[in-house]
C-alpha positions in Angstrom: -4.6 -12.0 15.9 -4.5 -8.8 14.0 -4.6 -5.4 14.9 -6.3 -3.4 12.3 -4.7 0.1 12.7 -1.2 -1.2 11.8 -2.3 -4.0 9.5 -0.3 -6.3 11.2 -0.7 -9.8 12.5 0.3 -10.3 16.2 1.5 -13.5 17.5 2.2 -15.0 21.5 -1.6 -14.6 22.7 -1.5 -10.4 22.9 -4.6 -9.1 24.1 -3.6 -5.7 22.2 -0.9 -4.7 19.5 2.2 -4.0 21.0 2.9 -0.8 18.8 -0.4 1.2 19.1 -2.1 -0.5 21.8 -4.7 -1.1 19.8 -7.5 -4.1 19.7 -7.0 -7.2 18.1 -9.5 -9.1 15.7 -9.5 -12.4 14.7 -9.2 -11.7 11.1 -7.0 -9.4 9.2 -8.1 -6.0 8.3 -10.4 -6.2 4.8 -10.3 -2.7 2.3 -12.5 -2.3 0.4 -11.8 -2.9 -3.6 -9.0 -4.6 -2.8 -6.7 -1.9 -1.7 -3.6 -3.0 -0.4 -2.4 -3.9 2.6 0.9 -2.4 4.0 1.9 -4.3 7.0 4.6 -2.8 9.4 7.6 -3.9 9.3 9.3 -5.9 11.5 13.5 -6.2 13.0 15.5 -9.2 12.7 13.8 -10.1 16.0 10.6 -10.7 14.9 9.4 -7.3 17.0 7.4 -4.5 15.0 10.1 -1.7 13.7 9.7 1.9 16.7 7.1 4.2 14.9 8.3 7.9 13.9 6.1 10.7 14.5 5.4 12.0 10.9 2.6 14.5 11.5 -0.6 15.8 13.1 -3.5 16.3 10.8 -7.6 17.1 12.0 -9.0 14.2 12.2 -11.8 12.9 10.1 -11.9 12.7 6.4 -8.7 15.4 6.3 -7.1 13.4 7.8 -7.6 10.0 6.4 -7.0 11.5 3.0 -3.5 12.4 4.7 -2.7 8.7 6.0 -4.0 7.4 2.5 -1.8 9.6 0.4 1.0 7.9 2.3 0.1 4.5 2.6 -1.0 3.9 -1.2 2.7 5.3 -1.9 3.9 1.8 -0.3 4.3 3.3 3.9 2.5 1.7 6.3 0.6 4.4 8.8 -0.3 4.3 12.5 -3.1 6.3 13.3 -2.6 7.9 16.8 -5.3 10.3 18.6 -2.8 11.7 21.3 -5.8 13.9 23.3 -8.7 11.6 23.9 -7.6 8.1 22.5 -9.8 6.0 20.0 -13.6 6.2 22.0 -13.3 9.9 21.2 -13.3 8.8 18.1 -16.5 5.8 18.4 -18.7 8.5 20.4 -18.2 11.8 18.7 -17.4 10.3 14.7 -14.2 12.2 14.7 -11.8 13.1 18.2 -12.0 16.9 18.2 -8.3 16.8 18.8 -7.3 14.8 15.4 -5.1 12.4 15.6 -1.0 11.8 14.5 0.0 10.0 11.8 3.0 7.7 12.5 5.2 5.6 9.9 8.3 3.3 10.8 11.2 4.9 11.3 12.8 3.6 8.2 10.4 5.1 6.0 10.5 8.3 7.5 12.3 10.1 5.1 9.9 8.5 1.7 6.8 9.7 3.7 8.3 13.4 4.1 9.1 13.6 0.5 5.7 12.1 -0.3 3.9 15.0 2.0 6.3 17.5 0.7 5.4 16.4 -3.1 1.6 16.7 -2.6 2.1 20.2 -1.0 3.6 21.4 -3.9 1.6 20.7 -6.5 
């Protein structure tokens, strides 16, 4: 199974993905034009690495522009919506609350400088 908000395939018969608490598919999460595919990283264990709270951003395209920027620099993103949860998201288009962005904790410190860089420029 595969949960398609943390690109990462979930084994032992989960019925949701142990680090967001997301749903599971069947099939791994397609992009369109072949964008890659970051998968979260996982401890010596086998378990998914603890996400870090990175930011929060307004959710819709602001957002997703946000989580983008990150991920196609090589950090896998969670995307969280604290207030309302994900149907907030299904009913209204976007959660009216936005949603936090998190990356694994050991890549923390690249996605900070990768914000950081943007915001200058």
């Amino acid at each position: 199974m595969w949960c398609h908000n943390c690109n990462m395939e979930v084994l032992g018969g989960a019925n949701e993905c142990p680090v967001c608490e997301g749903m599971l598919f069947e099939e791994p999460p397609e992009y369109d034009e072949g964008g890659p595919v970051v998968p979260w990283p996982l401890l010596e264990d086998g378990e998914p690495e603890e996400g870090a709270f990175l930011i929060h951003v307004p959710a819709g395209i602001n957002g997703e522009i946000t989580a983008s920027l990150i991920e196609v620099n090589g950090v896998p993103v969670r995307r969280l919506f604290p207030v309302e949860g994900g149907f907030a998201a299904i009913y209204f288009g976007t959660p009216p609350a936005g949603m936090d962005i998190y990356v694994p904790e050991s890549a923390l410190a690249t996605a900070r400088e990768i914000l950081a860089a943007e915001i200058l420029e």
